[in-house]
ZALOSE-920270 format. One line per field, with one value per residue: chain; x, y, z of N, C-alpha, C in turn. Coordinates in steps of 0.1 Angstrom, whole numbers. Layout:
% residues N
kette	A|...
n.X	X|...
n.Y	Y|...
n.Z	Z|...
ca.X	X|...
ca.Y	Y|...
ca.Z	Z|...
c.X	X|...
c.Y	Y|...
c.Z	Z|...
//
This chain:
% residues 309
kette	A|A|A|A|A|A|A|A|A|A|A|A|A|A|A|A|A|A|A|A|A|A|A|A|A|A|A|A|A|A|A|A|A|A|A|A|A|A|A|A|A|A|A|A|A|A|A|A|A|A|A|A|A|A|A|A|A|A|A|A|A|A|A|A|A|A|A|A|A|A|A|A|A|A|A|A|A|A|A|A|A|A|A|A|A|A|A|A|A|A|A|A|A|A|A|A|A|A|A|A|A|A|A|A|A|A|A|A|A|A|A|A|A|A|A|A|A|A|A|A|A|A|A|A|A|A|A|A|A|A|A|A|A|A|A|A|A|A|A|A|A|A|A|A|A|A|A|A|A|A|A|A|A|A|A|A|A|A|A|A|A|A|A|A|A|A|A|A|A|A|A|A|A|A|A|A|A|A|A|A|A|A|A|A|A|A|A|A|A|A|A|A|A|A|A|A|A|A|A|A|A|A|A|A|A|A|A|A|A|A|A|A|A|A|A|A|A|A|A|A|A|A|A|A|A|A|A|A|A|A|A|A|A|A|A|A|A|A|A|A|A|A|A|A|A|A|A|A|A|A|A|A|A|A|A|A|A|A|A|A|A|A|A|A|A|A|A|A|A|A|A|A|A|A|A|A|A|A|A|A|A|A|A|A|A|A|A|A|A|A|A|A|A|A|A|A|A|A|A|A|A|A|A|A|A|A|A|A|A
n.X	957|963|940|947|952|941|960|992|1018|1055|1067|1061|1079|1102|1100|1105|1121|1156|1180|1201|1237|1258|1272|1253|1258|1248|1235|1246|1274|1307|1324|1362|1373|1383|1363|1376|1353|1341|1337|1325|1331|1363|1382|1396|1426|1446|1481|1488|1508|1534|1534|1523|1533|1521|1507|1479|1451|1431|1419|1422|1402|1378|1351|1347|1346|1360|1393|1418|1451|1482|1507|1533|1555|1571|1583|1602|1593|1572|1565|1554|1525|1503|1486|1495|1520|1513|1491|1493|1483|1492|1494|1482|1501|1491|1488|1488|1474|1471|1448|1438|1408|1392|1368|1349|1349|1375|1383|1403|1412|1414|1432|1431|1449|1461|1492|1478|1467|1491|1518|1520|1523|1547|1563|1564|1574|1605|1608|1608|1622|1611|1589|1556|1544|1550|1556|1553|1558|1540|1517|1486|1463|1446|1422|1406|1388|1376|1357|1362|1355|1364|1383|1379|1398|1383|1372|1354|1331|1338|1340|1364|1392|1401|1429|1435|1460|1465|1488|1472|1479|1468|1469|1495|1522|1504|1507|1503|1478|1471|1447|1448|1473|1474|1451|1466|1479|1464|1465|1456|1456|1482|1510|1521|1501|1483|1497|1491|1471|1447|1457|1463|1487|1477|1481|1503|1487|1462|1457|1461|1438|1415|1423|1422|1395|1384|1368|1382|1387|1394|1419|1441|1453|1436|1445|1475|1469|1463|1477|1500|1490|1487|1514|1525|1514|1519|1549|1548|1539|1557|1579|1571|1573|1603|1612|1594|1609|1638|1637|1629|1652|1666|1662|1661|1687|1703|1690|1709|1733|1735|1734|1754|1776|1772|1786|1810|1841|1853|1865|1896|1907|1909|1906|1887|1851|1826|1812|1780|1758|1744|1709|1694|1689|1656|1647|1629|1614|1594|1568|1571|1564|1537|1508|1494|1472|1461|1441|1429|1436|1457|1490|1510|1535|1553|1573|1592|1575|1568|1587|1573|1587
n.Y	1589|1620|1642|1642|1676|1691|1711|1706|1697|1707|1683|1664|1663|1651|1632|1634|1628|1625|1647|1634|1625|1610|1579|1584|1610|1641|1666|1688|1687|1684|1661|1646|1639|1642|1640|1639|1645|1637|1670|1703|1726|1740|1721|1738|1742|1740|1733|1715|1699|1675|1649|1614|1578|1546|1514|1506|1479|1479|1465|1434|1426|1429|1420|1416|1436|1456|1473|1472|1484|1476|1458|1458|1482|1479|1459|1443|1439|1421|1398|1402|1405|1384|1382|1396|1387|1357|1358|1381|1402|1440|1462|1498|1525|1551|1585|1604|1637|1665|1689|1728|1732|1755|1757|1750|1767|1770|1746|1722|1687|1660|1649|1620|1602|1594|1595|1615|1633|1640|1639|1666|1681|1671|1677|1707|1713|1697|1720|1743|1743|1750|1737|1728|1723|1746|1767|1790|1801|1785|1775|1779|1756|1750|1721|1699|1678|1655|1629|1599|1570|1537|1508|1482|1455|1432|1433|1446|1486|1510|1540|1561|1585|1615|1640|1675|1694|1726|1755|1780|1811|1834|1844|1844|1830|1820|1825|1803|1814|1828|1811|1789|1783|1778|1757|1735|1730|1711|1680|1654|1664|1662|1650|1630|1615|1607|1584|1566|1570|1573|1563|1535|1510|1473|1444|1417|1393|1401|1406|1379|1366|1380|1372|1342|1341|1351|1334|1308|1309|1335|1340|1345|1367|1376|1393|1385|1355|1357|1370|1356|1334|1345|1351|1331|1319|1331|1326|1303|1301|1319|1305|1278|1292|1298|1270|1265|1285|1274|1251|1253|1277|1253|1237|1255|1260|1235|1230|1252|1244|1220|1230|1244|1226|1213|1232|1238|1233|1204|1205|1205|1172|1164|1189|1203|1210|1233|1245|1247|1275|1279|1279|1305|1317|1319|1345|1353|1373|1387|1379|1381|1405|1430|1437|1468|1487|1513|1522|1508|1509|1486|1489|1484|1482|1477|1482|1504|1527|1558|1582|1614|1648
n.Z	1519|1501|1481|1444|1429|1401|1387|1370|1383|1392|1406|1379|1361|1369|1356|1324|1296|1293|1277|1253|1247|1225|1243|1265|1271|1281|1261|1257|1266|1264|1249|1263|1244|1213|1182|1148|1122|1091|1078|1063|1077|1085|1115|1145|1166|1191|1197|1224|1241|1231|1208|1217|1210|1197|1188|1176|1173|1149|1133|1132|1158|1150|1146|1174|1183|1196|1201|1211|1222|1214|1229|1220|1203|1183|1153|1168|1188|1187|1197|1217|1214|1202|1180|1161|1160|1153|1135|1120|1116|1117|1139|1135|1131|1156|1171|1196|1215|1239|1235|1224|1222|1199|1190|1210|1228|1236|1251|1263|1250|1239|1206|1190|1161|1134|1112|1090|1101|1119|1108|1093|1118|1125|1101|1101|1123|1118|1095|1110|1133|1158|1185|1176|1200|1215|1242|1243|1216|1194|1172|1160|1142|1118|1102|1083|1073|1052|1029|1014|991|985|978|999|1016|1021|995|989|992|1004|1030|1037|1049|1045|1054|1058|1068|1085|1089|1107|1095|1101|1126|1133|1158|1191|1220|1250|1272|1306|1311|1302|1307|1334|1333|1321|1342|1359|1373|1361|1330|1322|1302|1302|1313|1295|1281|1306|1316|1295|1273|1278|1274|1260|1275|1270|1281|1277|1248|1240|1253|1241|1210|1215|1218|1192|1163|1148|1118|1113|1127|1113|1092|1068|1043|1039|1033|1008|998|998|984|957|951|952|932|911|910|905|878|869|873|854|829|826|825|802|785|787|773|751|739|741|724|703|701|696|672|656|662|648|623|620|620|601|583|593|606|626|659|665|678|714|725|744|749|750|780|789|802|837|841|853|888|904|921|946|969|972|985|1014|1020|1037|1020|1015|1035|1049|1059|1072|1099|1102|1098|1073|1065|1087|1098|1126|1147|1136|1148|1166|1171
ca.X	963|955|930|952|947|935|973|1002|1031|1067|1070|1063|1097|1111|1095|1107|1136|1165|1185|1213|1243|1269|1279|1248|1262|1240|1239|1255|1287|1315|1338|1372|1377|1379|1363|1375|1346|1340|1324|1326|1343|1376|1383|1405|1426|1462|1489|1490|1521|1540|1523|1530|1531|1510|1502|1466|1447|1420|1410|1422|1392|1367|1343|1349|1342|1376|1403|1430|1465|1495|1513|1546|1556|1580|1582|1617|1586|1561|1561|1541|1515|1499|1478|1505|1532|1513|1480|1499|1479|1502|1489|1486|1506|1483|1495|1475|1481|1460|1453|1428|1397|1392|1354|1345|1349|1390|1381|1414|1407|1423|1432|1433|1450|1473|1506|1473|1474|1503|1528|1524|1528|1561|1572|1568|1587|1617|1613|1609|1629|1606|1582|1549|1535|1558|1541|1557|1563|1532|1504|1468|1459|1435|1421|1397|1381|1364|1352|1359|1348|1375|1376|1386|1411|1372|1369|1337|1335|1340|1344|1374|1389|1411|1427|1439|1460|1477|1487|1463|1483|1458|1474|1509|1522|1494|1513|1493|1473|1471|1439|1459|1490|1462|1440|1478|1483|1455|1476|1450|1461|1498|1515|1525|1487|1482|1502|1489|1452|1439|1458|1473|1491|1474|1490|1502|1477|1447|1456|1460|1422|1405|1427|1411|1380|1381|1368|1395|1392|1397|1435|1451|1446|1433|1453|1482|1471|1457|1493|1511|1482|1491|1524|1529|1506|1528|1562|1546|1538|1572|1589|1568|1580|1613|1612|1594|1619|1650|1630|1628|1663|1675|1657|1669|1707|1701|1690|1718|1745|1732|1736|1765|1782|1773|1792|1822|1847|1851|1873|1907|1904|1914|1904|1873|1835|1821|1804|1767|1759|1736|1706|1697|1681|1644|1649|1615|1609|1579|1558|1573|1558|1526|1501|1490|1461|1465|1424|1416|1440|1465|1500|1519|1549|1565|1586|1583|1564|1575|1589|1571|1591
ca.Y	1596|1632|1639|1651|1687|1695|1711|1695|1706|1703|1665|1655|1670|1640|1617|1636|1622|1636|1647|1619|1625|1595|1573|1584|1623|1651|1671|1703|1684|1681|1653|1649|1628|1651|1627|1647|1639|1648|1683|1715|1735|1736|1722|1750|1734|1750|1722|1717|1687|1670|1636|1602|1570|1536|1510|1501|1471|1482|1449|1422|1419|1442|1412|1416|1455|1457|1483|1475|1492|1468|1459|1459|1492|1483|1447|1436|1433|1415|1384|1406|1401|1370|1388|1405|1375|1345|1363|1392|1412|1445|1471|1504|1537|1561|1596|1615|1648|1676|1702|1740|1732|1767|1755|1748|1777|1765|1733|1711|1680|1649|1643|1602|1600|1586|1602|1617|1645|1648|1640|1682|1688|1670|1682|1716|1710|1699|1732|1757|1742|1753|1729|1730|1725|1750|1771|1808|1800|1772|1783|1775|1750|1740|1706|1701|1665|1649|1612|1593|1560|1531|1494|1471|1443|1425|1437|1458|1493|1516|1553|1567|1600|1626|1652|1686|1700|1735|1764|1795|1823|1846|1850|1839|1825|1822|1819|1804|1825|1826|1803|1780|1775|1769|1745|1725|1726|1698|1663|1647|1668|1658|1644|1612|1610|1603|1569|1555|1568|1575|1558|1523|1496|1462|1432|1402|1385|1403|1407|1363|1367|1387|1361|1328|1349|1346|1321|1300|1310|1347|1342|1344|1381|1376|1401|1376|1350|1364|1376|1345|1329|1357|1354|1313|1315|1339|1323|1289|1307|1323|1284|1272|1298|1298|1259|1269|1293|1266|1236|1267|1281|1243|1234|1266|1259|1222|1235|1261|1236|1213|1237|1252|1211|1211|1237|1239|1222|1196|1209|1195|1163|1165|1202|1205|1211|1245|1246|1254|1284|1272|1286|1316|1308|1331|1353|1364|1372|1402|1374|1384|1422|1431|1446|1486|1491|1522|1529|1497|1508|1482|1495|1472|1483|1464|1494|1507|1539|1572|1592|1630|1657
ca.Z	1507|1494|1465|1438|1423|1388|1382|1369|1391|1393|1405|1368|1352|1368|1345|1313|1294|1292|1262|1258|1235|1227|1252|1275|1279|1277|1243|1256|1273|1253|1249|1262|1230|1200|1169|1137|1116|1076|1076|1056|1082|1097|1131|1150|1176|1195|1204|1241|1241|1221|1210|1223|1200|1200|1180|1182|1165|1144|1124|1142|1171|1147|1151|1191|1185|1203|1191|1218|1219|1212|1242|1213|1198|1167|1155|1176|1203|1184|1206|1229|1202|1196|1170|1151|1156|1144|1126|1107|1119|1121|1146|1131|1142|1162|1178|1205|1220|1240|1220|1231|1207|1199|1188|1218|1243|1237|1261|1267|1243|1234|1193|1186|1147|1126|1105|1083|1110|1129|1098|1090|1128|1120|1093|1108|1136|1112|1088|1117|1142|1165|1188|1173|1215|1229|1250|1234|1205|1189|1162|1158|1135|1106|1103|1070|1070|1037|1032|1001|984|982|980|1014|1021|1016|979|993|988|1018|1028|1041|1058|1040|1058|1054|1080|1078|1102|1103|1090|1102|1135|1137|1170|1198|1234|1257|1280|1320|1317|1293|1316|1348|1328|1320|1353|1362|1372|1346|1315|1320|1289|1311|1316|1278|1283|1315|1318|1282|1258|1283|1268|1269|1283|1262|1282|1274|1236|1238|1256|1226|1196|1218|1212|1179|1158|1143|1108|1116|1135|1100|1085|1051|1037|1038|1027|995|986|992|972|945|946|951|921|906|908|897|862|864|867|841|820|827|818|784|777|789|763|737|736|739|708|689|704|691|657|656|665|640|609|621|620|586|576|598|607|638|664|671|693|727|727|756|746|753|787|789|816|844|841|866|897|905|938|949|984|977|993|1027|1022|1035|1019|1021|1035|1059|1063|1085|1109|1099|1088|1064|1058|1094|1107|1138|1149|1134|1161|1161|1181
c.X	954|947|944|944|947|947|987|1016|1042|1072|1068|1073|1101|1109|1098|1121|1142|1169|1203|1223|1249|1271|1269|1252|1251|1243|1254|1270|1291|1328|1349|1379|1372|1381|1365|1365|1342|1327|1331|1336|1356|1377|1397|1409|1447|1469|1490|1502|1527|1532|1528|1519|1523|1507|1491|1461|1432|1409|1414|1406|1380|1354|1339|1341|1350|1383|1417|1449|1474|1507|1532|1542|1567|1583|1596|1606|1575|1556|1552|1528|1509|1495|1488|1516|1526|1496|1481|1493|1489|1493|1493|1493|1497|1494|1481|1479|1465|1462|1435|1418|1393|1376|1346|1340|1365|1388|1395|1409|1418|1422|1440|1435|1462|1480|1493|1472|1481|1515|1532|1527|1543|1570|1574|1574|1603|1620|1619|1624|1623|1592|1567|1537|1543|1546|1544|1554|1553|1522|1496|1473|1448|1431|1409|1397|1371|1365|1354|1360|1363|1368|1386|1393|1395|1369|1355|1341|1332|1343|1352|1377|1404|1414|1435|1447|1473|1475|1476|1475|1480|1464|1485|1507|1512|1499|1502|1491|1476|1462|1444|1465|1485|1456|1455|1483|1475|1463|1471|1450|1478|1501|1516|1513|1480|1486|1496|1476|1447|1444|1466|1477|1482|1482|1485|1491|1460|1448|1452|1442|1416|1415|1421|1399|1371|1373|1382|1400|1394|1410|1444|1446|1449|1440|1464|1482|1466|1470|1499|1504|1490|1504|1530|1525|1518|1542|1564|1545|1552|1581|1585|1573|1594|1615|1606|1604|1633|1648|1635|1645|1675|1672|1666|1688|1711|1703|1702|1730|1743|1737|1750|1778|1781|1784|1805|1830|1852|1862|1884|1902|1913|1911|1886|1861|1836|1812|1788|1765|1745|1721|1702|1686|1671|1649|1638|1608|1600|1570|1557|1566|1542|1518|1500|1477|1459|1447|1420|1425|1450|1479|1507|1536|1563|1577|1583|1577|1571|1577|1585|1578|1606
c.Y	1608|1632|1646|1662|1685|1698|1704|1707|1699|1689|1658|1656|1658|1634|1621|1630|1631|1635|1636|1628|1608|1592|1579|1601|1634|1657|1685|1698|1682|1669|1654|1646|1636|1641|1641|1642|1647|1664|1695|1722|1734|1732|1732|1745|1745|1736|1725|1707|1679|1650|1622|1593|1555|1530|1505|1488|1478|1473|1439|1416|1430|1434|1408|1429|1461|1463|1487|1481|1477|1470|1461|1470|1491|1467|1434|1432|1429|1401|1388|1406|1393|1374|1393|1394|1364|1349|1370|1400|1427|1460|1485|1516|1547|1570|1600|1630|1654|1690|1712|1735|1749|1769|1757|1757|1771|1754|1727|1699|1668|1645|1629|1603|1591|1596|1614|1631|1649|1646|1661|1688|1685|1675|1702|1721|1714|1714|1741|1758|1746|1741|1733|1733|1736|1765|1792|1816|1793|1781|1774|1766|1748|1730|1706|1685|1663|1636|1613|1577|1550|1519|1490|1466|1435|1426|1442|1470|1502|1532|1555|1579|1602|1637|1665|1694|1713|1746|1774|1802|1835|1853|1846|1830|1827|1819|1818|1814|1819|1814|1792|1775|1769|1755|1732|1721|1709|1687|1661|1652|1667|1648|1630|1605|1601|1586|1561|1560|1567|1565|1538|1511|1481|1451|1422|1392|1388|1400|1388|1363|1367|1376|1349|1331|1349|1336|1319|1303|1327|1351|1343|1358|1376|1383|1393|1362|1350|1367|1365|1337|1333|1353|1343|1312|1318|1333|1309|1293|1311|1308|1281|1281|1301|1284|1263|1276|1283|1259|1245|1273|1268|1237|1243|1262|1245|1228|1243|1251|1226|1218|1243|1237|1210|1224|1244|1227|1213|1204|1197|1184|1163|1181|1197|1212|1224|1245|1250|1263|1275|1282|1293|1311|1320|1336|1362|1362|1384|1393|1374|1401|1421|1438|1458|1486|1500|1525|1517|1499|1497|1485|1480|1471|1476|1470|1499|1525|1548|1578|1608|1636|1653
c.Z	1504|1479|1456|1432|1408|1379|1381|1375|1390|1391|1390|1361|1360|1360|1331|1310|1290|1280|1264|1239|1234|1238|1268|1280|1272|1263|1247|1260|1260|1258|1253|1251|1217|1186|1161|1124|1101|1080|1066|1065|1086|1114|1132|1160|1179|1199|1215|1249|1230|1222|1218|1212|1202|1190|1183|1164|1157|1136|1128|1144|1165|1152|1166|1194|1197|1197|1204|1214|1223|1224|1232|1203|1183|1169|1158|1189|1202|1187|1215|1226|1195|1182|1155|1142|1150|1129|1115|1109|1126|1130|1140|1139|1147|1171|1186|1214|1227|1233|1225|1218|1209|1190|1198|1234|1245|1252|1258|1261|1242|1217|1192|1173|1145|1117|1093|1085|1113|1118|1095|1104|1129|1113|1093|1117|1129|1108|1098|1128|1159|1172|1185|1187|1221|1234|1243|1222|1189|1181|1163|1144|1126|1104|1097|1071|1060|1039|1018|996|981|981|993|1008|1012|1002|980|992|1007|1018|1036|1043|1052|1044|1053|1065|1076|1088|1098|1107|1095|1116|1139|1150|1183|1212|1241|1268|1295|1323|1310|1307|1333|1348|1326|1337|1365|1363|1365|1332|1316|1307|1292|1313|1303|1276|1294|1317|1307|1276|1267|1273|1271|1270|1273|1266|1279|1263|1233|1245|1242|1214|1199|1217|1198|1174|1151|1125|1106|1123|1123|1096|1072|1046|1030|1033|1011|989|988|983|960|945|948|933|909|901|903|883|858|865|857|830|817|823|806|778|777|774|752|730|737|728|698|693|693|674|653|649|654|628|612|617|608|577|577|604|616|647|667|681|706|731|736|753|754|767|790|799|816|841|857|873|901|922|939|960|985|983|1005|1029|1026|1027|1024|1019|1053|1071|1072|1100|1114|1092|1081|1060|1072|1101|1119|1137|1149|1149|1165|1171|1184
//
């Protein structure tokens, strides 16, 4: 073996650590996965397709640290759903699209959201009539993220994401460019790619995996049974009241009929007694409604997945 020299040379830069971002990636790379996260500024982003739809679990398998996509897309296909079908657990609506981050050096990007964002790419669509992705015709965007303070499903208190989404004005329509219509040309930025590499459905049998996963007192979403609680509880107070009120207005009828005998006169005999009405029967099926609680990634309302475009 040689003596070593006095100077530190090159061979030691192996041994320095590297700079690590998320998920083990250098700092300077950028994500294909655009998180929109609360800040001061605007994100700046160009539509690059029209979105595609998904219901993903977000509270289900949180204790798994699992956030699989819903092998059933509107609840006529919620047997494909162990989780949804006997837990209640309702998978919320998620949209995704590629879209130019115009932060970035306009990188090709993937946005993961919910109707929070893409509702005004909708309702743009309708007003204009015009495709908010089309490639001639499409405007830049705005996208203003804030955080604010709520309470859970848990009755804990939590922060939540408020967005703001609105065209820039500043330059009308933006047709994509030559390096645009190149960079679309990639087989792995295809719209069809969005459904079968990025965003896949999982299989009734995986989703039944991750629910035997569970523990046992977590296959029921709390949510639900808290409202039939509430609203069993509820319609037992409304019977007993509706029997107080029956006892109540049969006493006063009693009393009535009494004084009224004293000072009228019998009716003919063979003429037929006055019928009593039945009383009315309670009709209260809000215990079949879920709760709204949009922020865990659970939709409640049981309809299926807005259609954008």
């Amino acid at each position: 073996m040689s003596i070593e020299n006095d100077e530190v040379d090159p061979s030691w830069d192996s041994m320095a650590p590297k700079p690590k971002g998320g998920n083990n990636r250098p700092q300077n790379e950028v994500s294909l996965f655009m998180k929109l996260l609360p800040r001061e500024e605007h994100y700046h982003v160009r539509l690059a397709c029209r979105p595609i739809s998904f219901r993903k679990h977000g509270w289900a398998f949180r204790t798994l640290k699992q956030w699989p996509i819903s092998p059933a897309t509107d609840p006529g296909e919620k047997d494909l759903d162990i989780a949804w079908k006997e837990g209640y657990y309702i998978p919320g609506e998620k949209f995704a699209t590629f879209v130019f981050d115009r932060d970035s050096g306009n990188r090709l990007r993937i946005i993961e959201e919910g109707l929070g964002v893409f509702q005004p790419f909708y309702n743009h669509a309708k007003a204009s009539k015009v495709n908010p992705a089309s490639a001639t015709k499409g405007w830049d965007w705005l996208i203003i993220v804030s955080e604010v303070e709520d309470i859970g499903p848990d009755g804990k208190k939590r922060k939540t994401r408020q967005y703001g989404v609105t065209l820039d004005t500043s330059k009308g329509a933006t047709p994509f460019t030559d390096e645009e219509v190149k960079t679309l040309e990639n087989p792995k930025f295809q719209r069809s790619e969005l459904e079968t590499r990025y965003f896949p459905k999982s299989s009734p049998e995986h989703i039944k995996e991750l629910w035997l996963a569970l523990p046992e007192e977590l296959r029921k979403n709390p949510k639900k049974d808290q409202k039939n609680t509430k609203t069993q509880t509820e319609r037992n107070t409304s019977t007993k009241s509706a029997a107080a009120d029956t006892v109540t207005k049969s006493a006063d009828t009693t009393t009535k009929s009494a004084a009224t005998a004293t000072v009228m006169t019998a009716k003919p005999v063979g003429q037929p007694a006055d019928k009593a009405e039945p009383p009315a029967e309670v009709d209260d099926d809000t215990f079949l409604n879920e709760p709204q609680d949009g922020s865990t990634g659970e939709t409640e309302d049981d309809q299926p997945a807005a259609r954008l475009f």
